[in-house]
C-alpha positions in Angstrom: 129.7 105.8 63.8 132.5 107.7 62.4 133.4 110.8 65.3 135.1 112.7 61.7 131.3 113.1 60.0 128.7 114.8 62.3 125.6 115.8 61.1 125.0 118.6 63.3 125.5 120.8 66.2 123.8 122.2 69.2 124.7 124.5 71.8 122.9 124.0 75.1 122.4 126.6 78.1 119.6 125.6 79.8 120.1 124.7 83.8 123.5 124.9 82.7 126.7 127.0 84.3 128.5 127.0 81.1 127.4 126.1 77.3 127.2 122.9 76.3 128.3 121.9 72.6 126.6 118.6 71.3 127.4 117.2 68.4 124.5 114.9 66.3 125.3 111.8 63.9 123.4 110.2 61.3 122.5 107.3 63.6 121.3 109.3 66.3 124.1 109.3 68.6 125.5 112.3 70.3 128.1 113.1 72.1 129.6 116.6 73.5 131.6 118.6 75.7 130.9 121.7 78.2 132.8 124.6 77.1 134.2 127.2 79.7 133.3 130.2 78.0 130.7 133.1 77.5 127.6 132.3 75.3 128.4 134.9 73.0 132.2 133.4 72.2 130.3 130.2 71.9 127.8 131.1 69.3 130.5 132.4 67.1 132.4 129.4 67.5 129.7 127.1 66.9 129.1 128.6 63.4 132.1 128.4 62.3 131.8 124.6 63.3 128.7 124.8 61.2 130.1 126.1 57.8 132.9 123.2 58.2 130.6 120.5 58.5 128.9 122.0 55.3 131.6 121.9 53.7 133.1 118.7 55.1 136.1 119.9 56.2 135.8 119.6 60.4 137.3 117.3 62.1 135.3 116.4 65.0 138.0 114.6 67.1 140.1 117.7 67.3 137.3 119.1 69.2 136.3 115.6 70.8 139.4 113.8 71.6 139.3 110.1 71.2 139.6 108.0 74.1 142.9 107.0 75.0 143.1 103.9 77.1 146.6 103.9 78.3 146.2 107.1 81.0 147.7 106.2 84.5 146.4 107.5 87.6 149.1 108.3 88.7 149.8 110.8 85.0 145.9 111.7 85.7 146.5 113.2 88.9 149.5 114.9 87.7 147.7 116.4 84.4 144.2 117.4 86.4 146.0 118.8 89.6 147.9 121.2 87.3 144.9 122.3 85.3 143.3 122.9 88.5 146.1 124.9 90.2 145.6 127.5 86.7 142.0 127.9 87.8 143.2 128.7 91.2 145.9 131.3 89.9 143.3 133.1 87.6 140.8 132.9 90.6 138.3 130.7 88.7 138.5 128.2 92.1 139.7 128.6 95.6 142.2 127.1 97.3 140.7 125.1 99.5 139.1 123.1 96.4 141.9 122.3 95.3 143.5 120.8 98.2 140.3 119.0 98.5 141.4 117.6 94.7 144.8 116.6 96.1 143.4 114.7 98.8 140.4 112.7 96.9 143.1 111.8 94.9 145.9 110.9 97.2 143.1 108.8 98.9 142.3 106.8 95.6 146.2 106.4 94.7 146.8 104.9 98.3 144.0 102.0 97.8 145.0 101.4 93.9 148.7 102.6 93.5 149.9 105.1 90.7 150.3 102.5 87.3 146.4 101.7 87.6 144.4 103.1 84.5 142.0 104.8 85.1 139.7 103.8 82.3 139.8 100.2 84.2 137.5 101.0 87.1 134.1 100.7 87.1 130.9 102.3 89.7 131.1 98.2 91.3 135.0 98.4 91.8 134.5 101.8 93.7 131.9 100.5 96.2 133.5 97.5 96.6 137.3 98.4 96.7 137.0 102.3 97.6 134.0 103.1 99.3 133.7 100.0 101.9 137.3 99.9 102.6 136.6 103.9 103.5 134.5 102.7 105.9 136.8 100.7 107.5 139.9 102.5 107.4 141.4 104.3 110.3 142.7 108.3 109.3 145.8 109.3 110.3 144.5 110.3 113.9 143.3 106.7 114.3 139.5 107.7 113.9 137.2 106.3 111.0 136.5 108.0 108.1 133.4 109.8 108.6 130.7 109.4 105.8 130.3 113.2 105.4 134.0 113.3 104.6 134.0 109.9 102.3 131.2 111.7 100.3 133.4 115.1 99.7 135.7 112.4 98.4 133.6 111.2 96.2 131.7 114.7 94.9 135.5 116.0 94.3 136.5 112.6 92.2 133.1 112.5 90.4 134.0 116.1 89.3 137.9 114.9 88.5 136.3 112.2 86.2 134.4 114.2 84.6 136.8 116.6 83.4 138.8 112.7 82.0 136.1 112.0 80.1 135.5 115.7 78.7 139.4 115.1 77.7 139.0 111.7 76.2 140.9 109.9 79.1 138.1 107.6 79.2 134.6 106.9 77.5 132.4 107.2 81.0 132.7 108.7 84.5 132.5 105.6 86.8 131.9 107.5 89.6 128.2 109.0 88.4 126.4 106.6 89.8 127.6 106.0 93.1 125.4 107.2 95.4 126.4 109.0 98.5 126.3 107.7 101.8 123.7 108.1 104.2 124.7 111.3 107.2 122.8 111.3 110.6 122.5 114.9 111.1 122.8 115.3 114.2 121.9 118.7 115.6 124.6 119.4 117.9 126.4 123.0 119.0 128.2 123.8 122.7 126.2 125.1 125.4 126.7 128.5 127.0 129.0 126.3 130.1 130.8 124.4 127.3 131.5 127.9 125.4 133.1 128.9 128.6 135.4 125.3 129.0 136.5 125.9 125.9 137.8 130.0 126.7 139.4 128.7 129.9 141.2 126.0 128.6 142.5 128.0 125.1 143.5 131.3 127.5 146.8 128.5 128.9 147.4 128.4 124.7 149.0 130.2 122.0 146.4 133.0 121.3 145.7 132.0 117.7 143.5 129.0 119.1 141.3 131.8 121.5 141.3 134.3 118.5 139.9 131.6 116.1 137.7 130.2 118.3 136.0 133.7 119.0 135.8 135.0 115.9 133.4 131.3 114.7 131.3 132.2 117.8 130.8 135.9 116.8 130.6 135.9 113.4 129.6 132.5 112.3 133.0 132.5 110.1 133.6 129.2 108.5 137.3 127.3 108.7 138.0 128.3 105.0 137.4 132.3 105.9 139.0 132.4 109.0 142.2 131.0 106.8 142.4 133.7 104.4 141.2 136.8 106.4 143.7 139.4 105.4 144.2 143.2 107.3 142.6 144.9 104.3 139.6 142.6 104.9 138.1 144.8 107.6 136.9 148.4 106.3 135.0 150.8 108.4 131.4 152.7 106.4 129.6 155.6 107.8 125.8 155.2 107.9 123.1 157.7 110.0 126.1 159.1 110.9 127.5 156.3 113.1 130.7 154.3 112.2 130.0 150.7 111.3 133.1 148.0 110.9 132.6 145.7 107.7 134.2 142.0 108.0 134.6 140.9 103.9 134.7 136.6 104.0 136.2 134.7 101.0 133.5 131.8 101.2 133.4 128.5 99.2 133.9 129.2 95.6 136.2 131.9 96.1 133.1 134.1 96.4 133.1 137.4 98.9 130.3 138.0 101.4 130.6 141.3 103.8 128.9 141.1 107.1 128.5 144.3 110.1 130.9 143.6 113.2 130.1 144.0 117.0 132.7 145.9 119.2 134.5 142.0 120.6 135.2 141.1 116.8 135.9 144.4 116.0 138.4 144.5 118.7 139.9 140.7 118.0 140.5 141.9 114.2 141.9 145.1 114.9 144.2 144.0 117.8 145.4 141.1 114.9 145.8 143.5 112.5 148.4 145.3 114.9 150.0 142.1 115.7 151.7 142.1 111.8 153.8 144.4 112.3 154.8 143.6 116.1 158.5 141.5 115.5 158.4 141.1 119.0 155.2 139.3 119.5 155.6 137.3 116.2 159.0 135.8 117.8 157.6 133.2 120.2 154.5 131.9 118.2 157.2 131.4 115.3 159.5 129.8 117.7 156.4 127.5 118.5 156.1 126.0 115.0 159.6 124.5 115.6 160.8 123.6 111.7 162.0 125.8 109.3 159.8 124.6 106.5 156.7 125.7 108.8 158.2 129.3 109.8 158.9 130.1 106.3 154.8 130.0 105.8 154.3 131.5 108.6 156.6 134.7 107.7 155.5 135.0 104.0 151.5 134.5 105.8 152.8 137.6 107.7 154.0 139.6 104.5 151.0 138.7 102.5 149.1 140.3 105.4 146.9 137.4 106.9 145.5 138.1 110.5 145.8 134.1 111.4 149.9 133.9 110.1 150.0 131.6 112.4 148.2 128.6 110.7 148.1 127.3 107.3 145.6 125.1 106.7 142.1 124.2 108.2 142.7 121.2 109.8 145.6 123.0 112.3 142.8 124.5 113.6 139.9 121.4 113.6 142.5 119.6 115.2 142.9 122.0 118.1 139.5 122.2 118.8 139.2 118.6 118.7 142.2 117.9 121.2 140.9 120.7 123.7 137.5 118.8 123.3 138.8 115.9 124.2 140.8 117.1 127.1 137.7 119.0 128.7 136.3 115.4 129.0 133.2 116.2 126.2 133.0 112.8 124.8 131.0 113.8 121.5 132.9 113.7 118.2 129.3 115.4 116.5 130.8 118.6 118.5 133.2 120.1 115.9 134.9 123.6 115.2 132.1 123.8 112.6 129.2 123.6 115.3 130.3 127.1 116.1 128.7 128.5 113.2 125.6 126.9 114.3 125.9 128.1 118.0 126.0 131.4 116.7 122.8 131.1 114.4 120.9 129.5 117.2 122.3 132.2 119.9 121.4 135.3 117.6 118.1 134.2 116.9 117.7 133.5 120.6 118.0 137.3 121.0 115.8 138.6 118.2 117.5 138.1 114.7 115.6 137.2 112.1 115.6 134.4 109.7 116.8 136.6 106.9 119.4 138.1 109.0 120.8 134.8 110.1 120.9 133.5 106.6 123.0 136.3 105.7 125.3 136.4 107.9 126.2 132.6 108.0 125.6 132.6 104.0 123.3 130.0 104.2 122.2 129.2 100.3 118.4 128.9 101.5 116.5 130.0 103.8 115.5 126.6 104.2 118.9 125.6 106.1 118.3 128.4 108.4 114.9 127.3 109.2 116.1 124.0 110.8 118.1 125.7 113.3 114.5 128.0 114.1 112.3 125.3 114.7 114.6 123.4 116.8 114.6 126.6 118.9 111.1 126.5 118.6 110.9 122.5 119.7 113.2 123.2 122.9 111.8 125.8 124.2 107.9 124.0 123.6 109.4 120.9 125.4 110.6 123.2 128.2 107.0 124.8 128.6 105.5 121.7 128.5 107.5 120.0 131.0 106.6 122.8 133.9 102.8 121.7 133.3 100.2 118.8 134.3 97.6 117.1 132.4 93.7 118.0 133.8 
């Protein structure tokens, strides 16, 4: 097959995010790329590609690139990471993602060094050399590596593949056929006694910990939002004539959801919000963070207005939960910082909110996810009537 001679070309939009250009050959082959544009700028393009290959002047490759089998991973990282980082600046991917990106591929790098090319591994290599030895690797906090947390390792590096072989890196995405492992759900969220633990022990602590905690409990805010809450994220809307506070979450994908506030949220927010531009209360949570590399974060966190200065990143704040959870005595490692968003699902519709409601506020992408947490309410509450009667 020659890639300069084409006999055709298709654009293809169905079930698709972006279009799809594919080209066709004589013999049957095809082969194509997904283009990050609107259909419209497609179309054109793809005519123009048309009246070439009529007239036999395109050059397929410059669309296509050929594969080039002398790409490093450790020049792949480098390459990807900055295309990445221009999606984040033009708001095309959030932050979060991308350290996500850095860390799949720090992860790989560490089990296969930085001079390995990457058109040399195979989906065999990876379960045997990447995924098993996942398994049985210790993180950094001497834990093992959970399988939920192997598998965003593995969607994140499937995607980074991807974009190699769209860029002619290499000829096939080795990781599109491993399949992730097997996670034990594990329906788990703190009971109302645990809730309280929890308050006690965070009041002896800096009051970012409290704060953050609350704020999950009450709102159902995921790690990522809490992060990039900003003062201009809360806005206040009249409706019947009453005063309602609006909350507006950055969720995965950089996308915005805005959810009503009750007066304790309200109050957390607002009382933050003060905090910004209170010098004196900043100085001994900066002094806290002890290096000078940390409280130049926190102060340009401060200046760009975020209500949790205080913390950069998500796992500052899984950790903390984690070490309070261990030093209340709760021996369960399935009760995270997330299962807050869960304990406030199951507590709301406890009291009366409804599915929809629920799925709403948590931004749930089906209903489906929200039912779990119903019928489990359901199950307990049958097991606890059942238990208070006797067979006849």
């Amino acid at each position: 097959m020659s890639l300069q001679l084409p006999k055709s070309v298709y654009v293809k939009t169905k079930g698709r995010k972006n279009p799809y250009v594919e080209f066709l050959w004589e013999d049957g082959t095809r082969k194509g790329k997904t283009v990050k544009a609107s259909i419209e700028v497609v179309e054109r393009q793809v005519q123009i590609i048309r009246d070439q290959i009529a007239l036999g002047t395109f050059d397929v490759s410059a669309f296509i690139p050929t594969v080039q089998s002398n790409v490093s991973l450790g020049f792949f990282r480098r390459v990807y990471l900055d295309f990445r980082e221009g999606e984040v600046k033009r708001g095309e991917r959030s932050p979060n993602s991308l350290q996500a990106d850095k860390y799949a591929l720090r992860m790989l790098i560490e089990l296969f060094g930085e001079t390995r090319g990457i058109h040399t591994f195979n989906s065999d290599l990876l379960k045997r050399e990447f995924i098993d030895k996942l398994i049985s690797k210790e993180t950094h906090y001497g834990e093992v590596y959970k399988p939920r947390s192997i598998n965003n390792y593995l969607k994140h590096l499937k995607s980074a593949f991807s974009w190699a072989k769209e860029r002619g890196y290499i000829k096939e995405n080795p990781f599109w056929d491993l399949k992730p492992l097997k996670v034990d759900r594990i329906k788990r969220y703190p009971s109302e006694s645990e809730i309280e633990q929890f308050r006690k022990y965070y009041a002896n602590g800096p009051q970012w910990k409290l704060d953050a905690f609350n704020l999950a409990l009450w709102t159902g805010c995921r790690l990522s939002s809490i992060i990039e809450l900003k003062k201009d994220s809360l806005y206040i809307i009249r409706h019947h004539d009453k005063e309602q506070a609006i909350l507006t979450l950055v969720e995965k994908g950089n996308k915005r959801r805005e959810i009503p506030l009750l007066s304790e949220p309200l109050a957390l927010i607002e009382r933050r919000i003060l905090a910004l531009s209170d010098v004196e209360k900043q100085k001994p949570e900066l002094a806290r963070l002890r290096t000078a590399h940390r409280i130049g974060i926190a102060q340009r966190r401060i200046e760009e207005g975020c209500l949790f200065w205080e913390v950069a990143n998500r796992a500052t704040i899984s950790k903390a939960f984690t070490n309070a959870r261990r030093d209340l005595g709760i021996d369960d490692p399935n009760l995270t910082f997330h299962t807050l968003r869960k304990a406030f699902g199951t507590y709301g519709l406890e009291q009366g909110l409804s599915l929809e409601t629920v799925q709403y506020i948590l931004g749930h992408s089906s209903i489906r996810i929200t039912e779990d947490i119903y019928t489990e309410i359901t199950l307990r509450k049958v097991s606890e009537e059942m238990a208070g009667i006797r067979a006849k």
